[in-house]
N, C-alpha and C positions, 0 to 999 in steps of 0.2 A: 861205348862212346859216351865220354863226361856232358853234362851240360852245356861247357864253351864248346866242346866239340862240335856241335851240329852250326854252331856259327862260323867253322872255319872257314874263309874264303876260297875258291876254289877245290872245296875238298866236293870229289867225285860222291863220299859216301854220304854227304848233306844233299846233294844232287838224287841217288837214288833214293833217299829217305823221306824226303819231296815226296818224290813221285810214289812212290808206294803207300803213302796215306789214305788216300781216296778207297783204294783196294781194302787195306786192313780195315778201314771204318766202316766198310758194306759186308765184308766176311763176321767182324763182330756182331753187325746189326742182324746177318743171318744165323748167328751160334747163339744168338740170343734168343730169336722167336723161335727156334727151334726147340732151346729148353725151356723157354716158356708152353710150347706147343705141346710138350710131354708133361706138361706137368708140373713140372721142376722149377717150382718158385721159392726163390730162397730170403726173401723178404720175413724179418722177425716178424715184423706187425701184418704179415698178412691172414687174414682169415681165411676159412677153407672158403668159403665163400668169395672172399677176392680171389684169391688161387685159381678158383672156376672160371670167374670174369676172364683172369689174365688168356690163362690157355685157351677161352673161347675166342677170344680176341685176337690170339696169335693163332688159332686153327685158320678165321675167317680170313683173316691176311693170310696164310700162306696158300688156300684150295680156294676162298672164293672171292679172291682181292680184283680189284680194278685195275684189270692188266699195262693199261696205257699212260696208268698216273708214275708220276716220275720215282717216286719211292714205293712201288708195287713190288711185290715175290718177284714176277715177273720181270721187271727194271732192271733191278739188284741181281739177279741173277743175270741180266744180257751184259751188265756192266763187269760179269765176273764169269762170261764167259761160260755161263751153265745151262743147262738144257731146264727150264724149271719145270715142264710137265716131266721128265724123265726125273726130276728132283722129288718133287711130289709123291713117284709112283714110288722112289724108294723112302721116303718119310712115312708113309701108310706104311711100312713095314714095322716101325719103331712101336714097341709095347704101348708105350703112353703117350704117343700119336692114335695109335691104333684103339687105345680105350677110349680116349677123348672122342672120336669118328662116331665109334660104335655106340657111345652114351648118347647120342643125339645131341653136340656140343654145335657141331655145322655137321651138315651132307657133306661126304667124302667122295 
């Protein structure tokens, strides 16, 4: 769909493209700490040393975040319809999840 496109009047598929935004920006915001949580910073200018920051960051968010704040692991995942303690238990399984844990980055 072109650019004018999403401005067509009555067109149903501007209608569902709407609605499907909110979704796509909380699945991004989770594929993102996810690969920050492993590791996976793909920033030029990052040092290993910010690298570390990042994924400790994105560990503490995702195992020891404040469940009830409106942009928590937790939140983002009821908004997406996901179990996030069941989410969790399969992200401990991810290599560079799993070393981040095990390095003493947060308690897992």
């Amino acid at each position: 769909m072109g650019f004018m496109g999403l401005f067509t009047a009555g067109s149903e598929g501007y209608s569902l493209e709407i609605s499907q935004r909110p979704q796509r920006l909380w699945i991004a915001v989770l594929q993102q700490a996810v690969e920050d949580a492993k590791g996976n910073v793909r920033s030029l200018e990052a040092s290993e040393r910010r690298a570390g920051s990042i994924q400790r960051e994105a560990l503490t968010w995702i195992f020891h975040g404040i469940p009830m704040l409106p942009n928590s692991f937790d939140s983002i995942c009821g908004i997406l319809e996901i179990d996030p303690d069941r989410a969790r238990q399969r992200l401990r399984l991810l290599p560079g999840i799993r070393r981040g844990l095990d390095a003493g980055q947060v308690r897992g």
